[in-house]
C-alpha positions in Angstrom: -36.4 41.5 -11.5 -33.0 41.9 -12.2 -30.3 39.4 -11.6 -26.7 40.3 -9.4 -23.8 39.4 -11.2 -21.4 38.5 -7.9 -18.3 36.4 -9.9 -15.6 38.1 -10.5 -14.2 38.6 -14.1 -11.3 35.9 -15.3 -9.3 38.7 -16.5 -8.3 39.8 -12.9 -5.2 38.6 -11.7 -4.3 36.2 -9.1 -4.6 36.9 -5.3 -1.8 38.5 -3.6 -1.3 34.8 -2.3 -0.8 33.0 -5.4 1.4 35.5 -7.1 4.2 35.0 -5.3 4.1 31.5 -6.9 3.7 32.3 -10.3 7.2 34.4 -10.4 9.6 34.1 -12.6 11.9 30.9 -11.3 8.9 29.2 -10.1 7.4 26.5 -11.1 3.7 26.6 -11.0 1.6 24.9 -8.5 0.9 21.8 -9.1 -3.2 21.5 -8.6 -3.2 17.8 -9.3 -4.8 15.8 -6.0 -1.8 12.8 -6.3 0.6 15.4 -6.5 -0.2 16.9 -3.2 -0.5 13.1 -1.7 2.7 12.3 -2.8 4.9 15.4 -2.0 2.9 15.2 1.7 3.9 11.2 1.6 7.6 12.5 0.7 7.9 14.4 4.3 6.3 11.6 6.6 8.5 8.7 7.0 6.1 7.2 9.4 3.8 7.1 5.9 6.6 6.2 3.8 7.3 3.3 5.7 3.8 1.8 5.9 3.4 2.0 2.5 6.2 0.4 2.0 5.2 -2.5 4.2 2.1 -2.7 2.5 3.6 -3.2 -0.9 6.0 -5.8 0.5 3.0 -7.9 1.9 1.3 -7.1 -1.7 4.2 -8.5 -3.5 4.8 -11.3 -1.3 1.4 -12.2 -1.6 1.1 -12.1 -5.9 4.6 -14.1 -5.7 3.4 -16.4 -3.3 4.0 -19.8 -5.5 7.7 -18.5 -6.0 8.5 -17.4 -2.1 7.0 -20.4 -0.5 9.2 -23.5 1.0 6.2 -26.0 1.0 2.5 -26.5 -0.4 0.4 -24.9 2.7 -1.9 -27.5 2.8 1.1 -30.2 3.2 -0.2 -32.3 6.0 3.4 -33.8 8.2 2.3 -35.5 11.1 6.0 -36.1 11.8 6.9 -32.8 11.9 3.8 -31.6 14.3 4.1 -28.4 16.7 7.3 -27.9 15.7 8.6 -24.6 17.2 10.0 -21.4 15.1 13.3 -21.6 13.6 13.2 -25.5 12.9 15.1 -26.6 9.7 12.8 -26.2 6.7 10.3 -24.1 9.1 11.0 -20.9 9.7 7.9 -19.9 11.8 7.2 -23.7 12.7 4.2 -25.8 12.3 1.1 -26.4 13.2 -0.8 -29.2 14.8 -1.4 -31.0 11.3 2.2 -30.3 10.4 2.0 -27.6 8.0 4.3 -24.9 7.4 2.7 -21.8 9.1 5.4 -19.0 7.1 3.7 -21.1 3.6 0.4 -20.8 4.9 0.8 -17.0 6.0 1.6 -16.2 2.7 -0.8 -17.8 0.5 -3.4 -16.5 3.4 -1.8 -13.1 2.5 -2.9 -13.6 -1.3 -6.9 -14.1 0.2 -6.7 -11.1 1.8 -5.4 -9.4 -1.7 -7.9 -11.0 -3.3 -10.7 -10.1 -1.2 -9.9 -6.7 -0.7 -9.8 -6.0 -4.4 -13.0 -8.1 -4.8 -14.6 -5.5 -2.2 -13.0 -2.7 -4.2 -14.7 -3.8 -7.6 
């Protein structure tokens, strides 16, 4: 029984298809999969901008000791319910008194932290 040979040889050229990209002038296609994530993320703002968010939130979460007004555990009772925009409390506090823009931040860094956790 004999076997059929069905590849083709390498020595062929490319397809009509490809060979208008491998001209003279032209640089050659780039077969790299981040390459064709990032030049498709370079034409879609609507993609550029959430990534964007996303690494702001990442940031703000790793920095979170630096960006942060007040511990997030800070219990004030004088300074209960207080609404946003209050001196000191940009997105108020809660019933305890605590900063809620402090606490959304550090709560950011959980989320970091368990993400990459379910990543590993």
């Amino acid at each position: 029984m004999t076997a059929i040979v069905t590849s083709k040889p390498v020595t062929e050229p490319p397809p009509a298809a490809h060979a208008a990209r491998l001209l003279p002038g032209y640089p050659p296609p780039s077969t790299a999969r981040r390459h064709l994530v990032l030049r498709r993320l370079a034409h879609n703002r609507l993609g550029l901008a959430g990534g964007a968010l996303v690494l702001i939130i990442a940031i703000a979460a790793v920095a979170a000791p630096l960006l942060t007004p007040h511990d997030p555990d800070q219990v004030n009772l004088a300074l209960r319910i207080k609404p946003p925009g209050t001196a000191g409390y940009t997105l108020g506090s809660d019933i305890y008194g605590r900063d809620l823009l402090s606490r959304l931040i550090w709560g950011g860094r959980v989320s970091l932290a368990m993400g990459l956790a379910a990543m590993v």
